[in-house]
N, C-alpha and C positions, 0 to 999 in steps of 0.2 A: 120191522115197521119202517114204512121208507119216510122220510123230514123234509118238507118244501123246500124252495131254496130259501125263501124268503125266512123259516123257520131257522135253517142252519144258521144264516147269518147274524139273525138275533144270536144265539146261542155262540157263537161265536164273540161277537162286540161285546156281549156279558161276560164271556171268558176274560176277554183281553182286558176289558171296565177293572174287572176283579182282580186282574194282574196288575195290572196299574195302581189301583186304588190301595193294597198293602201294602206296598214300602210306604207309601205315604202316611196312613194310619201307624204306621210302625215310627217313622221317623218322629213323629207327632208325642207318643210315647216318650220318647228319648230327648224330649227337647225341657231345659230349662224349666220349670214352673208348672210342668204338663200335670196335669191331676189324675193318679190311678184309683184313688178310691173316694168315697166321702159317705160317712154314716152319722147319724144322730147320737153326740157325744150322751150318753150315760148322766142322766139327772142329777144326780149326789155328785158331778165331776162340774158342773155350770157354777161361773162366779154369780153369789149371790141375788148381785142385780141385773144378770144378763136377761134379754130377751129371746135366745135364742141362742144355741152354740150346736157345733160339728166339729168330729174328729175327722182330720183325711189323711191321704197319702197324698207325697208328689214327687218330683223326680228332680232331682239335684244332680251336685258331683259333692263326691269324698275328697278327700287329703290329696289322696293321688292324680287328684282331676281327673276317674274316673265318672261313669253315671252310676247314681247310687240314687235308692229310697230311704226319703226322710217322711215321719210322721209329725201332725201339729194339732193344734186346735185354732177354732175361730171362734170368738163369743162376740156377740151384737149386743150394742142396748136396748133397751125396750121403746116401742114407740116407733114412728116414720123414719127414715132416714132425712136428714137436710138434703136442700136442693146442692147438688154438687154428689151427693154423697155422703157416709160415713168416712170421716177424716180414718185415717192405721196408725197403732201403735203395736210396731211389731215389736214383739216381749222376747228379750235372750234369757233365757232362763242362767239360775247359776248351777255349783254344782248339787248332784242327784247323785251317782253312779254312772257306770259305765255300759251295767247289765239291760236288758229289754225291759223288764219290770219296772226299773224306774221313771220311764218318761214319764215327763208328766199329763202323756193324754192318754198314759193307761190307769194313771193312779191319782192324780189329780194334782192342781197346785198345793204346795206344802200354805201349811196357815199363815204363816208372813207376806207373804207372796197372793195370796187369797186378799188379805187385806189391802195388799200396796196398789196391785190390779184395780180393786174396785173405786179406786179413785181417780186412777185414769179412765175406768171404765161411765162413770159420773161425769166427765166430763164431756162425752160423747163420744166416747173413740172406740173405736172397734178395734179387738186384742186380737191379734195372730200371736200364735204360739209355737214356732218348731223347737221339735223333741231336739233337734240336731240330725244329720245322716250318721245312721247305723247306732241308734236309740230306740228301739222299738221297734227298731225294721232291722235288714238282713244286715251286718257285718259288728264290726267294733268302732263305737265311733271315735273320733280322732279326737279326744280328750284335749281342750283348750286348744283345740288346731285354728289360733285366729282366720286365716285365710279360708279354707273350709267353713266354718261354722259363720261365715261372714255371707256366703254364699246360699248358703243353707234358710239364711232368715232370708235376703231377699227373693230366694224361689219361693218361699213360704207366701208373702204378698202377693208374687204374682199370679200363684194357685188359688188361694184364696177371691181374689178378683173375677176368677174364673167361676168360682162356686157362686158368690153371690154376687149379681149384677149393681147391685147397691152400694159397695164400697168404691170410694174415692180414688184417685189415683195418688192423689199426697198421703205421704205419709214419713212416720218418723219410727227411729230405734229407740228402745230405751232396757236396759241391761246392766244387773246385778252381778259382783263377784266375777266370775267365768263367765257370764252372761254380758258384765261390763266390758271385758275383755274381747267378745262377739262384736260388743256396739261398736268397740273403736275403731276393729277394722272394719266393719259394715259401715261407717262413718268416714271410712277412709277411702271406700271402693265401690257403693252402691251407686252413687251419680255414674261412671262409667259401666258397671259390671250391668243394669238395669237403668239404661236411662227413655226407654220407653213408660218410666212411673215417673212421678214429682215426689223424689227424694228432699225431705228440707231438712235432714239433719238429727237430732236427739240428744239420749242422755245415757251417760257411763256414771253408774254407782260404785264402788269397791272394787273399782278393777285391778287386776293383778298386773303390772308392769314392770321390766327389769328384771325380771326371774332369768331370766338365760344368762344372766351375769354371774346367780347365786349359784343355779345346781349344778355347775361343773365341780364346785366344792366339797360336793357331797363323799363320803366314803364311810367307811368302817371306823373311824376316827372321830367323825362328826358326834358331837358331843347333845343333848337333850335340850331342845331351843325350846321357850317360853310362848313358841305361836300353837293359836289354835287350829287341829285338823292338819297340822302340816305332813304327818306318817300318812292320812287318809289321802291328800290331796297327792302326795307322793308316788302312793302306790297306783293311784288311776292312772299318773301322766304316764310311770314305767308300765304298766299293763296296757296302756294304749300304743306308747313307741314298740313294744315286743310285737304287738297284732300287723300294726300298719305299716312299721321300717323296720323287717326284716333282716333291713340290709347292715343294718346301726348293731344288731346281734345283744339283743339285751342281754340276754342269760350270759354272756361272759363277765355279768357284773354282779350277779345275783348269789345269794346263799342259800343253800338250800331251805331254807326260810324264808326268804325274801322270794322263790318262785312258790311256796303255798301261800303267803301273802295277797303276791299277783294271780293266782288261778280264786281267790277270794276277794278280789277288785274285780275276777269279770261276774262274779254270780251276785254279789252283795252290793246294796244301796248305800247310801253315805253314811246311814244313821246306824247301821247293822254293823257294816264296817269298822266304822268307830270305834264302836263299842267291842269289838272283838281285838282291835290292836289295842287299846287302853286293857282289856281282860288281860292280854296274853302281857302286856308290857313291852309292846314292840315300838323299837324308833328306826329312822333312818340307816343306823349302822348296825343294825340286825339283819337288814335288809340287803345290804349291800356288802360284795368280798372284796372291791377293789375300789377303787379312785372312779369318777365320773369326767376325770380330767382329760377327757377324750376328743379326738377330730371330729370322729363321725356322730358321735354323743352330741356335741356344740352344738355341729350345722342342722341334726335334726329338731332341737329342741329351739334353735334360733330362727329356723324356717316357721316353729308353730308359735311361738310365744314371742318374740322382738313387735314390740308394736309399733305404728310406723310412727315418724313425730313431723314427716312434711306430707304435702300433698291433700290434704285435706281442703276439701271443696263446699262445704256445708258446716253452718254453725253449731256448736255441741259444746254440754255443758257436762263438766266432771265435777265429783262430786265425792269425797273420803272424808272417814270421821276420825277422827285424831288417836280415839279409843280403840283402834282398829288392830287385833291382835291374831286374826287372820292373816291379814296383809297388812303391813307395816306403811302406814303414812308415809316415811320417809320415802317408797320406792314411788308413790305417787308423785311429790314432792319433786323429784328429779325427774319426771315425766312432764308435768307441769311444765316446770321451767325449760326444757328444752323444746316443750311445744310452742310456748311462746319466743324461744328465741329466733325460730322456725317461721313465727307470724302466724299460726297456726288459729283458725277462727273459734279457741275456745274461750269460755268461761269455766275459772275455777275455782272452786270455795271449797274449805279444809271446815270439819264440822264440831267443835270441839265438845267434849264430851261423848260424841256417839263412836259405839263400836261399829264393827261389820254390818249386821244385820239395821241396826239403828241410825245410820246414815241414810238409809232407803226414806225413809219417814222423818227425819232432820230435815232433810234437803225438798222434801213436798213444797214446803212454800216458794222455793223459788224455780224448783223444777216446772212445776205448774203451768206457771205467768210464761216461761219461758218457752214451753212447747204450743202452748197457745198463741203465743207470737208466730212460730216459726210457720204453722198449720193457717193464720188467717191470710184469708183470701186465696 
């Protein structure tokens, strides 16, 4: 069959369009916030009073700064959006597990978390939610990897933005536990890492600070400490350094208990977990054959967990209850005070009476007012 010229030449310019046009689609893919998926989250999985919610995919980086998929949620409130937009309150979740089953956009917010949401969600703000990179997507995620999981909620906005045209460009963090831990370095690096949004700052509930001081001390020796979840929360951070740093060689500190432990940090949720080291009666020094007092042991766990105490660019409120037997007030305490020696734009309030969980809901009132400030205008 012989082809005009005029026909080849089309057929050609469409060749070469379509050679063109792929690395570009591809690169698009691979970029910061890019959005690979988005479905209608699961009815039984929507907070309460939302108007509307979706589960997506987007495209991050991991620990390693490499590119990695993380999975989130977005709930809307009910009603018009305000002229500007829906103001964000991007949610650090705390911890869950380490395994895919636990995000929380495969299984839903835990009921505290259900509760504390829907008050920001009243207030008008649109909830982004990342699982974190490699929570429900391909890998192991990097278990309280500040820097990573910091990364991870700002793609989460800026995907999200992309889904519905109605969300605002301001927006704020706010993050429990591990999740408060998220906030402070997304509090510390989001105006740079994303400064194409109007970042104005947020809130750290029960964050974990100072730990990289504590777990060099760990060993066989380590005697049965009075905090709550500590063997649980233990065993994720070693089952995430064994997955992600390699190089740090976990297993040369492990008992053979401590590695069925860890292959039971990557299948089991927090609550299951728990409940399986409290059965068996496992602590720390069950878990471990030698000293944690190590070089490469430090620098990995000081790369993920050292939270920064300069350079913050945006106001943010911390927030610990006194009753706190998770995390030890004290470790806040010394966080605190050298943020402010730093000059550092926080506000902090010590919540007396409340534990872990119950500083979230203490510190409502003045969390509130506070985020409401930072979002007007």
């Amino acid at each position: 069959m012989e082809i005009s010229r005029s026909t080849a030449a089309l057929l050609v310019c469409g060749m070469l369009a379509a050679g063109l046009a792929a690395p570009a689609r591809a690169q698009e893919r691979r970029t910061a916030g890019a959005v690979v998926s988005v479905e209608r989250l699961a009815r039984a999985l929507w907070l309460p009073k939302a108007g509307s919610a979706k589960r997506f995919r987007y495209v991050t980086r991991d620990s390693r700064g490499k590119t990695a998929v993380s999975s989130g949620m977005l709930h809307l409130p009910k009603g018009r959006a305000p002229k500007g937009g829906w103001p964000v309150v991007a949610w650090a979740h705390g911890t869950v597990g380490i395994a895919d089953a636990c995000a929380p956009s495969r299984t839903g917010f835990a009921e505290r978390d259900v509760r504390y949401l829907s008050r920001w969600l009243a207030e008008g703000y649109a909830i982004v939610a990342t699982d974190y990179a490699g929570l429900g997507a391909e890998g192991v995620p990097a278990y309280a990897d500040g820097p990573s999981e910091a990364e991870n909620v700002a793609d989460s906005v800026r995907a999200a933005r992309k889904i519905v045209k109605s969300l605002a460009r301001k927006w704020v963090v706010v993050g429990q536990s591990q999740g408060g831990h998220a906030a402070l370095f997304t509090l510390h690096s989001a105006a740079r890492y994303a400064p194409e949004l109007d970042f104005r700052g947020g809130v750290a509930t029960g964050a974990p600070s100072n730990i990289e001081y504590l777990a060099p001390f760990g060993g066989p020796y380590l005697p049965d400490l009075p905090l709550h979840g500590l063997t649980t929360y233990f065993a994720f951070l070693m089952a995430s350094l064994r997955a992600n740093r390699p190089d740090v060689e976990i297993d040369r500190f492990l008992t053979p208990r401590g590695r069925t432990v860890l292959a039971d940090a990557l299948r089991l949720c927090y609550a299951d977990l728990s409940a399986k080291i409290a059965a068996d009666g496992t602590g720390i020094n069950d878990i471990l054959a030698r000293s944690l007092f190590d070089r490469r042991f430090f620098e990995a766990e000081r790369a993920a967990l050292a939270v920064p105490t300069e350079g913050y660019r945006r106001p943010f409120y911390l927030a610990h209850g006194a009753r706190d037997t998770d995390i030890p007030a004290v470790l806040t305490l010394k966080l605190a005070a050298d943020l402010r020696r730093a000059k550092a734009p926080v506000t902090f309030r010590l919540y007396p009476g409340a534990d872990h969980s119950g500083n979230m809901f203490a510190s409502l009132p003045d969390t509130v007012p506070f985020v409401r400030r930072l979002l007007r205008g």
